[in-house]
LUMPA-426597 format. One record per residue: residue in one letter; z, y, x of N, C-alpha, C in turn. Coordinates in Angstrom, 3 decimals, decimal comma, always signed. Last residue first. Layout:
LUMPA-426597
("A" (Z Y X) (Z Y X) (Z Y X)) ...
//
This chain:
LUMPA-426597
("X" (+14,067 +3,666 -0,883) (+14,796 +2,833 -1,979) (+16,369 +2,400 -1,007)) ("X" (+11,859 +6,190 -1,827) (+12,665 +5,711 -0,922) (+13,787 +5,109 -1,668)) ("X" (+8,017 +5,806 -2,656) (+9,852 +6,345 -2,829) (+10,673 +5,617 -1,772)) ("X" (+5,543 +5,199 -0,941) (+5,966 +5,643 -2,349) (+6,790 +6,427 -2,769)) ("X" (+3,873 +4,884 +1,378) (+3,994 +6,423 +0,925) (+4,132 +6,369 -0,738)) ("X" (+4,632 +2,617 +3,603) (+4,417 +3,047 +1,922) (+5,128 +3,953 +1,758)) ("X" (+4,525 +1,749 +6,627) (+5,479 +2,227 +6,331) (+4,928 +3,084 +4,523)) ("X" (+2,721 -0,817 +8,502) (+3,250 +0,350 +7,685) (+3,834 +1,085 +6,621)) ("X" (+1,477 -1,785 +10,811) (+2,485 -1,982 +10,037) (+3,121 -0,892 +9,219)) ("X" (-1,706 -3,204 +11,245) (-0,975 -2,123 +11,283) (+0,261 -2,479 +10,275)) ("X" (-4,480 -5,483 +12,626) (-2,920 -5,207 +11,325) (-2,532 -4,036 +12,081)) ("X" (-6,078 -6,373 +14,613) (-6,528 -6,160 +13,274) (-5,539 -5,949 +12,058)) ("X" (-6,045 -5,161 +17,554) (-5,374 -5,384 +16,849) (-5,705 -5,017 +15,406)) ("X" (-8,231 -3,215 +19,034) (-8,358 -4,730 +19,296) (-8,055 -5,092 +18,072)) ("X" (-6,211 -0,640 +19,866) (-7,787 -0,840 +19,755) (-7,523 -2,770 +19,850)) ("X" (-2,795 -0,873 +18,467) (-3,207 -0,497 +19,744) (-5,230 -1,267 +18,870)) ("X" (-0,435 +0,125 +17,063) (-1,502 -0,427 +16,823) (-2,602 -0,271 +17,779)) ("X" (+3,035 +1,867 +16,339) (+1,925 +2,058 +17,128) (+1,274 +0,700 +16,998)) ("X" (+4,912 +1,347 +13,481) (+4,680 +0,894 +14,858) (+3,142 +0,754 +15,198)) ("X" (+4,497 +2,414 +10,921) (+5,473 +2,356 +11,218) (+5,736 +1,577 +12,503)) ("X" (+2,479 +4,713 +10,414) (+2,212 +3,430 +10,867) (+4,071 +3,752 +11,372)) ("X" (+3,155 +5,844 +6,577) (+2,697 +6,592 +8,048) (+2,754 +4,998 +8,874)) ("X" (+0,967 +6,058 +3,654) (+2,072 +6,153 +3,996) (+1,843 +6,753 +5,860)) ("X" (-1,282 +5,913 +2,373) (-0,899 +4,896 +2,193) (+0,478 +5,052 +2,631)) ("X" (-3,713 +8,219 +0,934) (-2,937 +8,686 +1,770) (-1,643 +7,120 +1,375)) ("X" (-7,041 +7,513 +0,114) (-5,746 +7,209 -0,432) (-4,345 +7,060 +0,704)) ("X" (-10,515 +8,866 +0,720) (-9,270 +7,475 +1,235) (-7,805 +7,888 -0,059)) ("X" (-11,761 +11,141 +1,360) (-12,135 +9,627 +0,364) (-11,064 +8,581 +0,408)) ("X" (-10,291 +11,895 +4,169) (-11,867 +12,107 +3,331) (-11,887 +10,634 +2,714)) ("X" (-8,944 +10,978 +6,482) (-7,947 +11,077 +5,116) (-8,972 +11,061 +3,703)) ("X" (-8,435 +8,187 +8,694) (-9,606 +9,518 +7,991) (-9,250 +9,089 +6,635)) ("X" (-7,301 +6,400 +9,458) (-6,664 +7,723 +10,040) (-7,491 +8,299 +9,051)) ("X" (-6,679 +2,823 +7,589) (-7,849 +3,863 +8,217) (-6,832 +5,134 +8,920)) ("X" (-6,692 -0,265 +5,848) (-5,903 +0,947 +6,786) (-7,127 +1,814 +7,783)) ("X" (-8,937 -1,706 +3,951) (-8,411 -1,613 +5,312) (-7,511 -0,319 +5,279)) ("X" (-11,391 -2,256 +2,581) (-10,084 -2,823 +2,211) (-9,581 -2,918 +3,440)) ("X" (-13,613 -0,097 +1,849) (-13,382 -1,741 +3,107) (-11,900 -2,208 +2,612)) ("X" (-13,059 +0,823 -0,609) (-14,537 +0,689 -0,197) (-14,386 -0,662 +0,794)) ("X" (-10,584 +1,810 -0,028) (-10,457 +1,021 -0,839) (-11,909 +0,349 -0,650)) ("X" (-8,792 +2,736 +2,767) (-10,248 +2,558 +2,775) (-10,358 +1,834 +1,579)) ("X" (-5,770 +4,562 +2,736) (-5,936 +3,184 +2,358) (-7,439 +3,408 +2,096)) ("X" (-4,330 +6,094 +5,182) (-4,524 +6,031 +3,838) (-5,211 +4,554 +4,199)) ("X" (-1,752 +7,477 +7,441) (-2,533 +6,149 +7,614) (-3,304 +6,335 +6,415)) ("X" (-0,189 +9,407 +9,947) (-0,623 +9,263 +8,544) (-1,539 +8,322 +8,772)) ("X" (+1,604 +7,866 +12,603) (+0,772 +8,391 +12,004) (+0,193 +8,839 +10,824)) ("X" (+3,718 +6,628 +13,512) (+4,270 +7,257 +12,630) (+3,237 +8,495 +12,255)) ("X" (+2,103 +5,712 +16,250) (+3,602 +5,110 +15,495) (+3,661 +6,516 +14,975)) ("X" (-1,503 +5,903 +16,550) (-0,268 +6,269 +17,072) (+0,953 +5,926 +15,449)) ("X" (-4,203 +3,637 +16,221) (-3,322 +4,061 +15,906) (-1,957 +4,357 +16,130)) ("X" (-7,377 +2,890 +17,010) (-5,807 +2,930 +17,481) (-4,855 +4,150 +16,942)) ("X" (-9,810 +0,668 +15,935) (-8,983 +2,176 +15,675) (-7,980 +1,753 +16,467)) ("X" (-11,406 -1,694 +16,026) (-11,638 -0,392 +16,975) (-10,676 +0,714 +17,008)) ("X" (-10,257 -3,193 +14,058) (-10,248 -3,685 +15,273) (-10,264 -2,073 +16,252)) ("X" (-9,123 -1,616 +11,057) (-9,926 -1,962 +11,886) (-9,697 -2,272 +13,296)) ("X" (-6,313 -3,337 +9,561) (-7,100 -2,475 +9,914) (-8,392 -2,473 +10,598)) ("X" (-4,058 -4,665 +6,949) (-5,184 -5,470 +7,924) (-6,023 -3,728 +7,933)) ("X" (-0,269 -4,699 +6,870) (-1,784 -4,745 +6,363) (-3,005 -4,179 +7,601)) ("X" (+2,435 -5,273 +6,367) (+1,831 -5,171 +7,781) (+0,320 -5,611 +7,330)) ("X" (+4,931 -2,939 +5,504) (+4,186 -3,728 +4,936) (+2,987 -4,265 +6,148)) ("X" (+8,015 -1,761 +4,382) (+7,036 -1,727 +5,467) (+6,557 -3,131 +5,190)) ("X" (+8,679 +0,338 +1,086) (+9,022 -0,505 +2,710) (+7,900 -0,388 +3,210)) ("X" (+7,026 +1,010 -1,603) (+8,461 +1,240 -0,976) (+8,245 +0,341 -0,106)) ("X" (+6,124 -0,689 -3,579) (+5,204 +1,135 -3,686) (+6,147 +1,549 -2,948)) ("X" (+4,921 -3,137 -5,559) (+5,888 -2,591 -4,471) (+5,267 -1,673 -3,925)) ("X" (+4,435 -4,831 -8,667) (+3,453 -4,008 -7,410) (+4,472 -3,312 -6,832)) ("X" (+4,237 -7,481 -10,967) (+4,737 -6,188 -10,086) (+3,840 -5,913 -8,723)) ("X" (+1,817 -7,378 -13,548) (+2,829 -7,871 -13,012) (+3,377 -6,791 -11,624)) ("X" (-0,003 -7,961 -16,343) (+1,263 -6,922 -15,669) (+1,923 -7,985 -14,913)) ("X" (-3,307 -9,038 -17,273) (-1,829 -8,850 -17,227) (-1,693 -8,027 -16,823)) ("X" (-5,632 -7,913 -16,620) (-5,466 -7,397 -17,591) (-4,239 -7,911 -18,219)) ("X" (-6,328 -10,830 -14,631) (-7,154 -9,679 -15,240) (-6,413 -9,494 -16,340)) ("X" (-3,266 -11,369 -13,354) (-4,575 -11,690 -13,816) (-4,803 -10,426 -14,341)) ("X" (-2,097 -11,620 -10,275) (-2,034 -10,355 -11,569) (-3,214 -11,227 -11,791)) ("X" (+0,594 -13,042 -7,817) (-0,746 -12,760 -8,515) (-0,937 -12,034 -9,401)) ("X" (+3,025 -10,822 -6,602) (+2,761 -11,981 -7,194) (+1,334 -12,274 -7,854)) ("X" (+3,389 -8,021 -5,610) (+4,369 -8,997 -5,487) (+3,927 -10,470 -5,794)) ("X" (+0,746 -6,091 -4,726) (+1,006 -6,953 -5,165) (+2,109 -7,935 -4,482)) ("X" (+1,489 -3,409 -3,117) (+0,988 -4,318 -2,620) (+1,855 -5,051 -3,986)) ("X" (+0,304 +0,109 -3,488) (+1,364 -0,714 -3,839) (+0,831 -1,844 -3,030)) ("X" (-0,171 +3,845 -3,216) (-0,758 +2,330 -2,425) (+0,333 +1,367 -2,879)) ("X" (-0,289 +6,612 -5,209) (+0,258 +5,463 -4,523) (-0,830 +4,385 -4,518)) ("X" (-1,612 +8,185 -7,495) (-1,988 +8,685 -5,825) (-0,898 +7,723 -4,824)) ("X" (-2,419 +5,458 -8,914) (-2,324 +6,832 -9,230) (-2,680 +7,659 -7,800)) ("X" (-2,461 +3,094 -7,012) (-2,070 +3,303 -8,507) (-2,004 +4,370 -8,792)) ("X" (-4,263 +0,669 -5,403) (-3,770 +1,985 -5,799) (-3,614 +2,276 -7,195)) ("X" (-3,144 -2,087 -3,873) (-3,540 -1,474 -5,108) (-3,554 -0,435 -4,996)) ("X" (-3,862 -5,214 -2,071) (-3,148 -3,713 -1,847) (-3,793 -3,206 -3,400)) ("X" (-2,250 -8,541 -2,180) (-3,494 -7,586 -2,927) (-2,741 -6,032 -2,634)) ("X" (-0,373 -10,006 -2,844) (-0,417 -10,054 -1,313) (-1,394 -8,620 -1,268)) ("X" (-1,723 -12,565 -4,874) (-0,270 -12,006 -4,833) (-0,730 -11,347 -3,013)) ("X" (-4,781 -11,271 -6,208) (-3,778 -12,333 -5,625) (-2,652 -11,610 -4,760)) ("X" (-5,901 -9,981 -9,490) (-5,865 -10,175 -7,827) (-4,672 -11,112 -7,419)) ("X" (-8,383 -9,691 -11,613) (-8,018 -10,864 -10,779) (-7,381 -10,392 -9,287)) ("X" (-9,045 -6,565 -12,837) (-9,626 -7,447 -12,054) (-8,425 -8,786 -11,779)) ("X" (-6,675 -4,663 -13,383) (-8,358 -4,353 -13,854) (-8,963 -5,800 -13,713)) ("X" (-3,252 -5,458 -14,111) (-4,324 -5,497 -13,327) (-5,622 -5,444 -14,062)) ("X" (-0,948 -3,182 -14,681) (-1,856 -3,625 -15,299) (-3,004 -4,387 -14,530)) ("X" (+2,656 -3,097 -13,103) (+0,928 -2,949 -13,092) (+0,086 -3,847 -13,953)) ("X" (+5,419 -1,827 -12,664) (+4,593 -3,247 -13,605) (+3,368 -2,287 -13,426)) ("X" (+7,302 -1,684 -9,339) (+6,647 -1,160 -10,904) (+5,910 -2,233 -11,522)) ("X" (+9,673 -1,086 -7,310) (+8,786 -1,704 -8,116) (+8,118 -1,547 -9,055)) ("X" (+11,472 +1,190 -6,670) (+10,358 +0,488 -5,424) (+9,511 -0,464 -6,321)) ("X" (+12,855 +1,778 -8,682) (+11,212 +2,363 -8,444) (+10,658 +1,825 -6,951)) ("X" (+15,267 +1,404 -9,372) (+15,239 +1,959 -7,811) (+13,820 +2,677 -7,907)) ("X" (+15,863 +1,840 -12,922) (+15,765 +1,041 -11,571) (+15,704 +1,659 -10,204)) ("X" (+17,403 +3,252 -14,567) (+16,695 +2,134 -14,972) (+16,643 +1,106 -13,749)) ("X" (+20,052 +4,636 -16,504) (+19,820 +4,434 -15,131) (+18,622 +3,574 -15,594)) ("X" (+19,951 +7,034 -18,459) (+20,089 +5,763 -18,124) (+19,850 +5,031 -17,080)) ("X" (+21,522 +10,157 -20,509) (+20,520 +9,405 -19,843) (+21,434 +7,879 -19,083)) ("X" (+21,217 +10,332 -24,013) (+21,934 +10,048 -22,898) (+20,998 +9,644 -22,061)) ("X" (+20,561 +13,086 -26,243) (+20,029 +11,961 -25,499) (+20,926 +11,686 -24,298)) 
//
């Protein structure tokens, strides 16, 4: 067998369960992706699992730069509390109490 290069893996094809719209956080195994482009129910389309991404948190949390962050799938938010959650990556710039985005940094591969 020869081997082959394929790709970088910052991207992947996803099956979508549901209807989502291009922009949509996913989990995919023990990765957080963000939809590249809409997914209908039970197409494929891509999902990015690599860079920095500036998704919606809670108002009340503050979050220190280069924190562990996971993903609240229940609220559809960035969270610190790891219990039940989906480890999303780290905040790739501090998020101060108020501020409803965090910017952060996907706990996929490095591309």
């Amino acid at each position: 067998m020869t081997t082959k290069y394929k790709t970088e893996g910052c991207v992947i094809d996803y099956t979508a369960g549901s209807d989502l719209a291009s922009g949509a956080v996913v989990v995919v195994g023990t990765k957080v992706g963000v939809c590249l482009t809409s997914i209908a129910n039970g197409a494929q389309g891509s999902v990015q699992i690599a860079g920095v991404f500036t998704l919606a948190k809670l108002a009340g949390d503050t979050i220190a730069q280069c924190a562990n962050v996971y993903w609240d799938t229940t609220n559809s938010r960035i969270t610190t509390t790891a219990s039940g959650n989906t480890l999303a990556g780290v905040a790739y710039a501090a998020a101060a109490n108020g501020a409803t985005t965090v910017d952060v940094l996907l706990n996929g591969v490095s591309c």
